[in-house]
KOLLO-857852 format. One record per atom (N, C-alpha, C): x negated, z, y. Coordinates in steps of 0.001 Angstrom, whole numbers, plus 524288, in hexadecimal, padded with zeros to 5 digits. Atoms other than C-alpha are relative to their C-alpha. Example, Ala and Ser with C-alpha at 12.3 -4.5 7.8 and 13.67 -1.06 7.14 Angstrom:
BEGIN
7FC86800007FB5A 7CFF481E787EE6C 7FC7C80000804B0 803347FFC47FB5A 7CA9A81BE47FBDC 80302802DA80442 
% end
This chain:
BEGIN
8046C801477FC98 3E36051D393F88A 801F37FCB880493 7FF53802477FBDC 3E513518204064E 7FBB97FF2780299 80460802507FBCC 3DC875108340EE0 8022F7FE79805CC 7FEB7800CD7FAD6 3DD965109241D03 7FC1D7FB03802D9 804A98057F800B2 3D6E9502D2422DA 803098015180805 7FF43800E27FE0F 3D610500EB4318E 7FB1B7FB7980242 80515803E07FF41 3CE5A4F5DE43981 800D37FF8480584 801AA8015C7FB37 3C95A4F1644471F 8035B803538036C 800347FC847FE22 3CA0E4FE3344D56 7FEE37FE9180643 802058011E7FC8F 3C36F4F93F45821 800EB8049680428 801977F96A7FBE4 3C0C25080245F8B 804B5800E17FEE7 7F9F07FE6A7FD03 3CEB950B8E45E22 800AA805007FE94 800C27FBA5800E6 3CCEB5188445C88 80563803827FE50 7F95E7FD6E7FF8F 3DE3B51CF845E7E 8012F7FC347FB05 7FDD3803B88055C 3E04551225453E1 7FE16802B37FBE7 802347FE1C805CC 3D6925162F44A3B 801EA8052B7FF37 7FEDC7FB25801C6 3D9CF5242044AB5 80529800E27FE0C 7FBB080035802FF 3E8085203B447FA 801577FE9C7FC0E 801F3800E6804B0 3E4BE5191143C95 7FEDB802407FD39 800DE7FE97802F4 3DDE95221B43783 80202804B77FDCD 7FBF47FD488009B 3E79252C784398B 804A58002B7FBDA 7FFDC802598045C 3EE8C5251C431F8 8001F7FED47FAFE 801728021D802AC 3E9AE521D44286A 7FC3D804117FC94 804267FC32801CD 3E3A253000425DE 7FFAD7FFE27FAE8 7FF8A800A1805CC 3E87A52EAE4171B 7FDDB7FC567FD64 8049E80513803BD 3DF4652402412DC 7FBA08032C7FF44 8053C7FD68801FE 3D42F5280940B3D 7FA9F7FBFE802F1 804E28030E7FD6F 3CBB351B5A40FE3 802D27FE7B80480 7FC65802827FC12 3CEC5515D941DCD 7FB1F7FC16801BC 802B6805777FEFF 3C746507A94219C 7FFEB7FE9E803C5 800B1802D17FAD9 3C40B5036342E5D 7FC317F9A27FEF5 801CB80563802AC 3C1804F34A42D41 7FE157FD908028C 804448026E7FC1B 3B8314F1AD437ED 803FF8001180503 7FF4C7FFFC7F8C7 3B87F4F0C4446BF 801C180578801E4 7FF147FC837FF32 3BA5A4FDC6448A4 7FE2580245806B5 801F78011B7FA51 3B4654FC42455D3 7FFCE7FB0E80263 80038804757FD01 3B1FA4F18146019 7F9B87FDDA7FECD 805EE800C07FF37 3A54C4E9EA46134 7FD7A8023180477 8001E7FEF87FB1A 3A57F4EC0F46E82 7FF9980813802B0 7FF8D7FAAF7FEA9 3A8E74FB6146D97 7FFC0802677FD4F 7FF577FE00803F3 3A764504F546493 800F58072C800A6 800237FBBF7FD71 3AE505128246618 7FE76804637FBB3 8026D7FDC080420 3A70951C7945F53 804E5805047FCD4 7FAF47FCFC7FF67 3B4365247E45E58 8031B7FE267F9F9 7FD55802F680491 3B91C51AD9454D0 7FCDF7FFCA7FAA0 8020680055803CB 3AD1951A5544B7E 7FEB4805FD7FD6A 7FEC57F92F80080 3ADE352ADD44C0E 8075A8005D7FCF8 7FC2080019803CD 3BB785287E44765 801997FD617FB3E 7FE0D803CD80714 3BB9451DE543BD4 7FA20804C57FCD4 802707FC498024B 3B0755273D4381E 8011D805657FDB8 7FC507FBF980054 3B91D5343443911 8025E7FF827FB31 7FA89803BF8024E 3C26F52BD643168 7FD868000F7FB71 80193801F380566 3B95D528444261B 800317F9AB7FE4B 7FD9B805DD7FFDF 3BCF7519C6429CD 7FC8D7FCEC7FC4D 8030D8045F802F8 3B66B5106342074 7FEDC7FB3E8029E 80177803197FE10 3B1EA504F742707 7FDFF7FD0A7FFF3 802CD801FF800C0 3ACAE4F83942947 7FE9C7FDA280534 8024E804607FA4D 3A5C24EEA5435F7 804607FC4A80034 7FC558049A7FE17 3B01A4E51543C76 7FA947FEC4802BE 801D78034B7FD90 3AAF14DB5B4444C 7FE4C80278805B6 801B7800877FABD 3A9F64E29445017 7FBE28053C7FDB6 805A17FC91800E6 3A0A94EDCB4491D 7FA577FB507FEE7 803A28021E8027E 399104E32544388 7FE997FCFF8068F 801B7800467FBE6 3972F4DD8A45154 7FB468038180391 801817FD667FEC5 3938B4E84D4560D 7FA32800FE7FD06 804FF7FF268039A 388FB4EAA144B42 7FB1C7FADB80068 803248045F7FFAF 384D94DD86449F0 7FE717FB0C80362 801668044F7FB53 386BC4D43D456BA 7FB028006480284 803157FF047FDA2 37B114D1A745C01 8019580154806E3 7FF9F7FF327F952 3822F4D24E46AAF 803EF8066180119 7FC1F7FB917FDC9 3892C4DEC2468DA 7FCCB804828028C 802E67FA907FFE5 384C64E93047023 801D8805AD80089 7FD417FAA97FEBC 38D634F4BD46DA2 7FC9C802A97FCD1 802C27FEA7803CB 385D24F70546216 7F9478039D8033A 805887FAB97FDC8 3787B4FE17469CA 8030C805AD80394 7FEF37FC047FC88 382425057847262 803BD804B37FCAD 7FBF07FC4F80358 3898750D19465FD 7FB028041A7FDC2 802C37FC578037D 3865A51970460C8 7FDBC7FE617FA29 8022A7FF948065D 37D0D51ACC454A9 8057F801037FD01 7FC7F7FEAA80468 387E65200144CBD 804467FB5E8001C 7FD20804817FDEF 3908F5150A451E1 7FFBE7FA767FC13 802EA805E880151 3887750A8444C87 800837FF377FA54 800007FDCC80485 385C9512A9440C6 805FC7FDE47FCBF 7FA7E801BD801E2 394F35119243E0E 7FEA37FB497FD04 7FF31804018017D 3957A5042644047 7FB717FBF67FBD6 8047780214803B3 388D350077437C9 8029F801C07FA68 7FD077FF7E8042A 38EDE5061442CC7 804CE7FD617FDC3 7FAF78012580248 39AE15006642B6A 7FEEF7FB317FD91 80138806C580211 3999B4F4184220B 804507FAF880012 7FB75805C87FDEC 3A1214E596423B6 8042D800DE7FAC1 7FC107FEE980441 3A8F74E9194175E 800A1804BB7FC72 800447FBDC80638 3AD8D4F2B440BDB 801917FCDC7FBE0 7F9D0802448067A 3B38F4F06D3FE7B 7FEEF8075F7FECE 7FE487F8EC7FF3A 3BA9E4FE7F3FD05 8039C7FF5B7F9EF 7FC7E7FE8E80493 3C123502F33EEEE 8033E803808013B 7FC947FDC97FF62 3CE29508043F1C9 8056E800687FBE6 7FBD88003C801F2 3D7C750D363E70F 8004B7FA637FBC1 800EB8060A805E4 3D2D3502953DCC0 8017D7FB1780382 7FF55803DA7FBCB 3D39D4F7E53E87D 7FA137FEDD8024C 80497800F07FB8D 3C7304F0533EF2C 8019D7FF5F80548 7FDD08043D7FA7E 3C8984EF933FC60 7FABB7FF0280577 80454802C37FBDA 3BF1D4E69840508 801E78027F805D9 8006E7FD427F9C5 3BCF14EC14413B9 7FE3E7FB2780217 801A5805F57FC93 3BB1C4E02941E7F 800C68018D8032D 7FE67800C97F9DE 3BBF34DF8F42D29 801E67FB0380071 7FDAD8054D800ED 3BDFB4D0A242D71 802357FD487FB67 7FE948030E80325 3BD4F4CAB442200 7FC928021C7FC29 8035D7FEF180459 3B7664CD714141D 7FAF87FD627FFC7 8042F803D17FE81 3AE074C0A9416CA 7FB828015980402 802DD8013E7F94F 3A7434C557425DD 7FC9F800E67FE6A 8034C7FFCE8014A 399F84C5264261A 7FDEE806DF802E9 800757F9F57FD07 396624D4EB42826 7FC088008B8027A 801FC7FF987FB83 38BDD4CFB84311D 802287FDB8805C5 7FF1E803ED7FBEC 392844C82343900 805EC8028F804E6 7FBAC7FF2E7FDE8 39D0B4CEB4443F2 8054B7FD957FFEC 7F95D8024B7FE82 3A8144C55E442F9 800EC8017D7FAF7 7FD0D7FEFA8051D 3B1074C70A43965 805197FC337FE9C 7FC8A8035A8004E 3BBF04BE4F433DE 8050F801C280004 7FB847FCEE7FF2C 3CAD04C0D443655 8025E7FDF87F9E3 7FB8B802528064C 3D3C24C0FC4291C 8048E80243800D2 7FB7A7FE777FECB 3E0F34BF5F42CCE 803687FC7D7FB85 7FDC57FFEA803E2 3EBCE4BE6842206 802687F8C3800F6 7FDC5805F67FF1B 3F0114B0B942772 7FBBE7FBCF80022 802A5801A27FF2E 3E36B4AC644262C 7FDA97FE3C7F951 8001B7FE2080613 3E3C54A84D416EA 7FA517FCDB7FF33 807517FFE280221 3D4A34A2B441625 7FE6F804817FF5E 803A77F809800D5 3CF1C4B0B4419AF 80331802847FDE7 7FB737FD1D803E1 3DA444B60641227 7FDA07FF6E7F892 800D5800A8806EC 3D5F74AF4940561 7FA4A8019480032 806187FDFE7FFBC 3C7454B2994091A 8003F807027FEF7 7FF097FA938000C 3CC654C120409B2 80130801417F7DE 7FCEF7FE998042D 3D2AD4BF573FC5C 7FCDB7FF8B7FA73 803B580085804B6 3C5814BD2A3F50A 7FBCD8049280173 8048F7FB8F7FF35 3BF044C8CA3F970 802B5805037FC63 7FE1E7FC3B805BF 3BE8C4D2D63ED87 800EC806057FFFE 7FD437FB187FDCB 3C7C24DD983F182 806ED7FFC18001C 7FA937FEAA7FF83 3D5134E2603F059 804117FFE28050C 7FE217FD517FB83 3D7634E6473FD39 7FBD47FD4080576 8037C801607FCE4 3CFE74DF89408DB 80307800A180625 7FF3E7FF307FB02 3D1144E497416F7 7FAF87FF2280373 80332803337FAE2 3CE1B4DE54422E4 8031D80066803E1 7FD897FED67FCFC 3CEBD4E0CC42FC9 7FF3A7FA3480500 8011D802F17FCC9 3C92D4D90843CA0 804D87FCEB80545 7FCCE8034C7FB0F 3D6454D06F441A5 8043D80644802B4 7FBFD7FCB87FB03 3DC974DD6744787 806CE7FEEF7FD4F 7F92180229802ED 3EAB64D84943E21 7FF35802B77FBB6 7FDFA7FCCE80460 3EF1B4DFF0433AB 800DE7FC6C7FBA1 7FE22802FE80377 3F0C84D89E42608 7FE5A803147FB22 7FDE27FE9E80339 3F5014DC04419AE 800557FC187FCF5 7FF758078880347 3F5284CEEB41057 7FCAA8017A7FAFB 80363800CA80342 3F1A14CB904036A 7FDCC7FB747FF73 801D3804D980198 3E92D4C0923FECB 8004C800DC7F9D5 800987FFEF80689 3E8BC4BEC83EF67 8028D805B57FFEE 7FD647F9B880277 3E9014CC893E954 7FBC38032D8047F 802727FE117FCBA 3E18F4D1D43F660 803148004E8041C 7FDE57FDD87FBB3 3E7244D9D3400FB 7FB0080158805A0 803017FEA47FAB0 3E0B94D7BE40DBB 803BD801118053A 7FECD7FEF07FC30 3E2214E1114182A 7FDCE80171806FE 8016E7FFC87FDE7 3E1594E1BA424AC 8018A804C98052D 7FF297FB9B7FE9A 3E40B4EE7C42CC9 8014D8000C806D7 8001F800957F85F 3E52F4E84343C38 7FB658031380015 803E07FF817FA3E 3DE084EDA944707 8022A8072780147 7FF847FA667FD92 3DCB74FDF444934 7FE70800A280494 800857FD377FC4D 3D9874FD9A455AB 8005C7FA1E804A0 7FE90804047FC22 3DB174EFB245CBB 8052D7FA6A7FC22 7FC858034280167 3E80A4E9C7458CA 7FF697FA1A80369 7FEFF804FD7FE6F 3EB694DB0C4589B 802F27FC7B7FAF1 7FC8A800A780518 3F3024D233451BA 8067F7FF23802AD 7F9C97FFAB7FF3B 402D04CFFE451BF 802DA8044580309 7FE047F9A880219 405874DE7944F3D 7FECB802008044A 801F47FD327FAC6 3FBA44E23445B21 7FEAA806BF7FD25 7FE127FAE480226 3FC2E4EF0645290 7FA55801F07FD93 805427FD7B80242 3EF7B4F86244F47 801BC801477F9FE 7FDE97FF7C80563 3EFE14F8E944037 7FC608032C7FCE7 804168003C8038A 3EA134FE37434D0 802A77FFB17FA61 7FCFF8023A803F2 3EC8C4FED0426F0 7FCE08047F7FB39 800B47FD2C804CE 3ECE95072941817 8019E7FDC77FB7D 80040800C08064D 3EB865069640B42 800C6801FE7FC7A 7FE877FAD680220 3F30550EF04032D 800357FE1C7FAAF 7FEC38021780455 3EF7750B2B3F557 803AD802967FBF0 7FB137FE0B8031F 3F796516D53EFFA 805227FC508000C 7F925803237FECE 4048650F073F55B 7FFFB7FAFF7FFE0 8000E8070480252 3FDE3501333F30A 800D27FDEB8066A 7FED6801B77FAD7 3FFBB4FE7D401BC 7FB7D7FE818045E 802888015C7FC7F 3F87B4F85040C85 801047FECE8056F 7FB977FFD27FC2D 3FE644FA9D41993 7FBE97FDBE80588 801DE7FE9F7F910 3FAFD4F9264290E 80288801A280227 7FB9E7FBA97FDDC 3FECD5010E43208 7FC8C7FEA98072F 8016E7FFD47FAF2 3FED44FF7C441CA 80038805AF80361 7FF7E7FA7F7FBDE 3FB5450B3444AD1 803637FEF8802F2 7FBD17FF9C7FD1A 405AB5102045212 7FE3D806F680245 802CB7FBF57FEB4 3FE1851B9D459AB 804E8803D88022C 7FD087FB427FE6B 405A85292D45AF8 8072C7FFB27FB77 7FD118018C80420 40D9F5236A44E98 7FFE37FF3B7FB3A 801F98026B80420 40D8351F89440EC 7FFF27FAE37FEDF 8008F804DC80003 409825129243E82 8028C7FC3D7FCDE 7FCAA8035D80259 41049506F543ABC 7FDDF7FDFE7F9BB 802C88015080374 40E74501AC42DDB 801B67F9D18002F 7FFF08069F7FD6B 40C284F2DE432AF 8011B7FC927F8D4 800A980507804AF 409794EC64423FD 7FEC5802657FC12 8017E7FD6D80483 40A0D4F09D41610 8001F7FCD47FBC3 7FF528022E80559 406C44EA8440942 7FF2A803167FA94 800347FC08805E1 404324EE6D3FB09 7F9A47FFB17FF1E 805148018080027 3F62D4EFC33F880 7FED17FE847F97C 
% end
């Protein structure tokens, strides 16, 4: 069983489709919010994580969009548009291969009314140990745009970078799999008109 996970898409339409290219051999593939902008939303992109079968949840900038009272992209989107993004919920918990694994955009904690979201970065060991009591095997999170790979206790939290607006050290568009046949948990940076690097691998 393989799981394909990507996050904060933000319209990138040449990214995602390489990803998912990709990544065609996964049975489930995860998009971990932001899959669009607040500000923009290209309908191109929600026709393709759809194509795709993408699983999905609201980042901070869907939930903006949905719920700010000052946004106003939200009257100027298509019905089906909206539709999408009304559907998608602030979390999963997914059974994979005798494994739980929690779905987040920020943080396991954010409030799924509230647009902001909290960053959980591996050097950050408060929200690290807050991560490490949430009841799951496997917990991915996306939001800071950085790739991480780390354990806390007996919990592997990952984090998959940024598919479509790199930042960070690396600067590098990422995403990331889950190959529980081979026990592995990798990332991998696009490298367009190439095969992609494999940035970070652990044991899952």
């Amino acid at each position: 069983m393989k799981v394909g996970v990507v996050s904060d898409v933000h319209n990138n339409v040449a990214a995602l489709q390489y990803a998912l290219e990709q990544l065609s051999a996964c049975e489930l593939k995860l998009n971990l919010g932001d899959l669009v902008f607040e500000y923009k939303v290209d309908p191109e992109i929600i026709y393709l994580a759809q194509r795709a079968g993408l699983v999905g949840i609201v980042g901070n900038h869907e939930k903006t969009i949905l719920k700010h009272p000052a946004s106003s992209l939200r009257a100027k989107l298509a019905p089906d548009s909206i539709e999408f993004l009304e559907n998608l919920p602030a979390s999963r918990a997914i059974e994979v291969a005798g494994r739980t694994l929690h779905v987040a955009h920020g943080a396991p904690w954010d409030d799924p009314d509230d647009p902001r979201c909290a960053y959980v970065y591996e050097r950050n060991r408060a929200a690290m140990q807050r991560v490490a009591e949430v009841e799951a095997d496997v917990i991915l999170l996306g939001h800071t745009h950085v790739p991480m790979l780390a354990r806390v206790g007996d919990k592997l939290v990952i984090n998959p970078g940024s598919c479509g607006d790199a930042r960070g050290a690396s600067d590098r568009l990422t995403f990331a799999e889950l190959d529980f046949d081979r026990g592995t948990a990798s990332v991998f940076g696009i490298r367009y008109g190439a095969a992609p690097d494999r940035l970070i691998e652990v044991g899952l």
